[in-house]
C-alpha positions in Angstrom: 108.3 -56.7 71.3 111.8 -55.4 71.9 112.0 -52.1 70.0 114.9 -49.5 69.8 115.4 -46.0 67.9 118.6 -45.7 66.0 120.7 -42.8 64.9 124.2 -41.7 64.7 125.1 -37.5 64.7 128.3 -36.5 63.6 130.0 -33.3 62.2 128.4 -30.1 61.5 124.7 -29.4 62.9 124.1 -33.3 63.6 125.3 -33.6 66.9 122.7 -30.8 67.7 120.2 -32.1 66.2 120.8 -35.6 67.6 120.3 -33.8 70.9 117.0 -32.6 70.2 115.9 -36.0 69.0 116.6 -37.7 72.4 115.4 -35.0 74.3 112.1 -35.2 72.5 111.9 -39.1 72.7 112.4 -38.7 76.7 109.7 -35.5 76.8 107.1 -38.3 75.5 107.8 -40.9 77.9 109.8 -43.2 75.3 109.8 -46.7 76.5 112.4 -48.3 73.7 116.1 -48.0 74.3 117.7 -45.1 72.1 121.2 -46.0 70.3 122.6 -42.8 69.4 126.0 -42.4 68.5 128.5 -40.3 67.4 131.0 -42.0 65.4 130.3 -44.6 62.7 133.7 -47.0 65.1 131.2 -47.0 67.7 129.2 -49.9 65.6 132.4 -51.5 63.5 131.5 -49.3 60.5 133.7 -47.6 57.9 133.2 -43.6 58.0 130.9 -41.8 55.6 133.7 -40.5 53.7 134.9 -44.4 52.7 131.8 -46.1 52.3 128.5 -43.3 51.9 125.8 -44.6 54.8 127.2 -47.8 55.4 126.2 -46.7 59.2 122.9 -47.1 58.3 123.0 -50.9 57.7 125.7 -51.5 60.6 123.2 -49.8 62.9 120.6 -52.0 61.9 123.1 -54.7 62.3 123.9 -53.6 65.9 120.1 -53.1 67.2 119.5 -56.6 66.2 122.1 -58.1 67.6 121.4 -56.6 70.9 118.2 -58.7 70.4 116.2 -55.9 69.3 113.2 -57.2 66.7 111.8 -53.3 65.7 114.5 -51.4 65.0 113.3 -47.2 63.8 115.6 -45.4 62.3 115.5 -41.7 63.2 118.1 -38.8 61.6 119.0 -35.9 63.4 116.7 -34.0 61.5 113.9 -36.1 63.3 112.4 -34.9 66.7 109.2 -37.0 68.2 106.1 -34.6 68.9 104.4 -37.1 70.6 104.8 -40.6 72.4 106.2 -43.1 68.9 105.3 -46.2 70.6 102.3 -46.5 67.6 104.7 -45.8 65.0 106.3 -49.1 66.3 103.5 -51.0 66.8 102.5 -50.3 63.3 105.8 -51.6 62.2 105.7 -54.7 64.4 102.1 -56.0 63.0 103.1 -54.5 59.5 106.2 -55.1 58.7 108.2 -52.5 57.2 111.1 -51.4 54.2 
């Protein structure tokens, strides 16, 4: 398994809360890579104000193209309060949406 988190944080409180996402993912020992960006160029996607959310898709686009098979999207109103490797686990032998 080859699992990431996504999330990108801009404007307003995001970028914050972005913060406290990756901080939380690295207090639990977080093993998958963390994409977290802060610009919707950063992954060759229009901004929110053109296209709403098309960074969501484009994300998912980017994770897997870095080979990533489990891909979690997290927003910045996320923060882990434990370890999420059985969140991911669950996805890999579930499947997900």
């Amino acid at each position: 398994m080859n699992p990431c988190v996504v999330n990108l944080g801009r404007g307003a409180w995001y970028p914050r809360g972005q913060a406290r996402l990756k901080a939380s993912l690295e207090e639990f020992g977080q093993m998958a890579k963390a994409y977290l960006w802060s610009d919707e160029s950063q992954i060759g996607s229009p901004h929110h104000e053109s296209v709403p959310y098309a960074f969501k898709p484009a994300a998912f686009n980017y994770a897997a193209g870095q080979g990533h098979d489990v891909v979690l999207w997290c927003d910045c109103s996320v923060w882990a309060i434990r370890n999420i490797q059985p969140i991911l686990d669950h996805i890999k032998q579930h499947g997900h949406v």
